[in-house]
Backbone bond lengths (Angstrom), bond angles and torsions (degrees), N, CA, C in turn:
res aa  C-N    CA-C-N  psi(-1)  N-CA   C-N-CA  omega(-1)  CA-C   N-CA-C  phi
1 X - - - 1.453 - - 1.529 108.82 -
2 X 1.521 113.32 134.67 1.528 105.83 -175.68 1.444 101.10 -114.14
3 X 1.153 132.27 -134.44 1.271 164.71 -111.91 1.622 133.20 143.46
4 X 1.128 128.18 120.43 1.289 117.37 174.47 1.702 106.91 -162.81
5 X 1.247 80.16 135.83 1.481 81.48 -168.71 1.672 97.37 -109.20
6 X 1.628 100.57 144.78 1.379 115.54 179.37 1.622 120.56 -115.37
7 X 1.145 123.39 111.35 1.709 118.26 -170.76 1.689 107.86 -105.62
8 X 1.414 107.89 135.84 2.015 108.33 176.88 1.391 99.90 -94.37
9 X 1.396 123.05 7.54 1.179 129.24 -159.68 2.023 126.80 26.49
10 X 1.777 85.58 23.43 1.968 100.42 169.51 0.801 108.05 -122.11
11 X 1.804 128.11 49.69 1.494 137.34 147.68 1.679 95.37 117.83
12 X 1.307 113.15 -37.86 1.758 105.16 -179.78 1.302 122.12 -73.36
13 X 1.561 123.23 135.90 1.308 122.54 158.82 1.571 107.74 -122.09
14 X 1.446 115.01 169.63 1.239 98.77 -150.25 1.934 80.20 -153.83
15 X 1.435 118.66 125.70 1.238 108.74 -169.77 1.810 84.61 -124.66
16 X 1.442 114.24 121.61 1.561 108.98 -179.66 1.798 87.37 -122.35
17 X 1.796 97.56 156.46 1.246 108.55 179.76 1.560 96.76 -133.67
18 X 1.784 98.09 124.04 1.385 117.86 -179.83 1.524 106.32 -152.36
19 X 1.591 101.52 169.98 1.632 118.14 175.53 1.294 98.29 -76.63
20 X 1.510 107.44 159.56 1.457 121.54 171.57 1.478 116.74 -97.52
21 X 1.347 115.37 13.00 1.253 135.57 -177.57 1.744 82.33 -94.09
22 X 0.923 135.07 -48.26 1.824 146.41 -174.17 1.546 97.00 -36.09
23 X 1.304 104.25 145.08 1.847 105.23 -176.42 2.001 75.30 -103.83
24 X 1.942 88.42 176.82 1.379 95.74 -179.59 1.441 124.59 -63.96
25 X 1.552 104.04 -22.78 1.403 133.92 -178.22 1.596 113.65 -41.22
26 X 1.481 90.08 -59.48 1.415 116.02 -176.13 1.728 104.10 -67.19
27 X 1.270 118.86 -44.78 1.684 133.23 168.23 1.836 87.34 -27.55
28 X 1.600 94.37 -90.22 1.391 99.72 -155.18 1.598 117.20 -57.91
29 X 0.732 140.88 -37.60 1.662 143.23 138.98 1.466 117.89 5.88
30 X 1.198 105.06 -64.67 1.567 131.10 168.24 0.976 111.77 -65.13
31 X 1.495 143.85 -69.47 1.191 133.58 157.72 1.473 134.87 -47.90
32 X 1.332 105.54 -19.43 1.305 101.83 150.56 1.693 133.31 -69.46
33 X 0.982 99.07 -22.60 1.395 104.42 161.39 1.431 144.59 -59.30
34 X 1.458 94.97 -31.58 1.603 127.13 -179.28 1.242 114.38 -74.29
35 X 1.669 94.85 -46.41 1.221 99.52 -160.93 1.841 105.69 -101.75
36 X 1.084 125.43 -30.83 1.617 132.83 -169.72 1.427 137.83 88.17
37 X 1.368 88.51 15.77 1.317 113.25 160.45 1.021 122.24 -80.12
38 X 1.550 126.27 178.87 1.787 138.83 171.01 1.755 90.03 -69.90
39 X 1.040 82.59 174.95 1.839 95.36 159.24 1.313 108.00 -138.56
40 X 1.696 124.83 8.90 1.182 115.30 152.94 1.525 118.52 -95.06
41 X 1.368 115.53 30.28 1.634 131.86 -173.61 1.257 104.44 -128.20
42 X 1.111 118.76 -7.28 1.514 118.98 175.16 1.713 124.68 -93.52
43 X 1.273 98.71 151.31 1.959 100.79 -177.00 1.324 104.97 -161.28
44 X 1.549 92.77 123.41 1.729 109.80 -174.66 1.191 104.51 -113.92
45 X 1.171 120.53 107.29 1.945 136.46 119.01 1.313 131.68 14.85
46 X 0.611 99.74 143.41 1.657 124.95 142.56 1.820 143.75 170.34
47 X 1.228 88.85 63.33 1.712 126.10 166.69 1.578 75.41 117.69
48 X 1.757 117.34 -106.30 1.934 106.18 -165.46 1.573 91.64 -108.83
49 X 1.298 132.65 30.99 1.808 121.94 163.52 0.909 109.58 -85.89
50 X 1.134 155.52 111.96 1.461 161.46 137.87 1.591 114.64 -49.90
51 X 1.291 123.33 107.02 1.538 134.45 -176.85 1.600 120.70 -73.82
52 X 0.963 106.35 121.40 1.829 109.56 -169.07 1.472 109.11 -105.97
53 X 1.744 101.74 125.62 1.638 111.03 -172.59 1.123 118.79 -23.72
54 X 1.476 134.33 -39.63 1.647 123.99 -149.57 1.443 103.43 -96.28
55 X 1.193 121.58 -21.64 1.494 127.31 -166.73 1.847 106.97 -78.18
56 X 1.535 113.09 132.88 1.740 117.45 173.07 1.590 100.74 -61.79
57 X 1.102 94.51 155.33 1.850 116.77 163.10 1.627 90.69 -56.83
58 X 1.068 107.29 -68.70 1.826 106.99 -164.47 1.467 113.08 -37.03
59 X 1.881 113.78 -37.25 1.510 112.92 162.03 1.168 132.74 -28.18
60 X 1.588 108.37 -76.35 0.925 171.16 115.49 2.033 97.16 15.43
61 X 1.256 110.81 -49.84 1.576 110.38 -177.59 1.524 114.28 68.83
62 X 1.086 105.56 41.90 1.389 112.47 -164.19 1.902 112.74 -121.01
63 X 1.556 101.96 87.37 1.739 128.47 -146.71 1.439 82.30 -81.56
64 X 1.747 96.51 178.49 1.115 120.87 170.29 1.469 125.90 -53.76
65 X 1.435 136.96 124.75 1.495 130.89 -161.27 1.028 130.12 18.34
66 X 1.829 91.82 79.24 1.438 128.79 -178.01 1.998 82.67 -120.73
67 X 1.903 101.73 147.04 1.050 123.24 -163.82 1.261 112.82 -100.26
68 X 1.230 139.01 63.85 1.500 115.97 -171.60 1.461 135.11 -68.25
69 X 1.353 139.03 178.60 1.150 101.39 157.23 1.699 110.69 -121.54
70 X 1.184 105.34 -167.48 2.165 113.65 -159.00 1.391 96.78 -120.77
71 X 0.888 134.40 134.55 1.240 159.94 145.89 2.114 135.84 -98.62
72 X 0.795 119.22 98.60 1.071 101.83 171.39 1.658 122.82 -116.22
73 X 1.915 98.53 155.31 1.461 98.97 -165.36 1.595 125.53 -152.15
């Protein structure tokens, strides 16, 4: 079980707890929950990588309280 924290850097942070077996898909799902958004409006970062639904965190290398960032669009 990891941790990952997600920032929109417009006041929200968003700390979701999932497997790294979890595709990003599954990420935003969860955070959609938190937050009340779609999760087909969401887009996570990391500096200029843009993360694509089907792929695991573990792909991805993306450990325990690792920061991403949120985008929506």
């Amino acid at each position: 079980m990891i941790e990952v924290v997600c920032n929109d850097r417009l006041g929200k942070k968003v700390r979701v707890k999932c497997n790294s077996e979890d595709t990003i898909g599954d990420l935003k799902k969860l955070i959609a929950a938190q937050t009340g958004t779609r999760h087909d409006k969401i887009v996570l970062k990391k500096w200029y990588t843009i993360f694509k639904d089907h792929v695991s965190l573990g792909d991805y290398e993306i450990h325990d309280g690792m920061n991403l960032e949120l985008y929506y669009q």
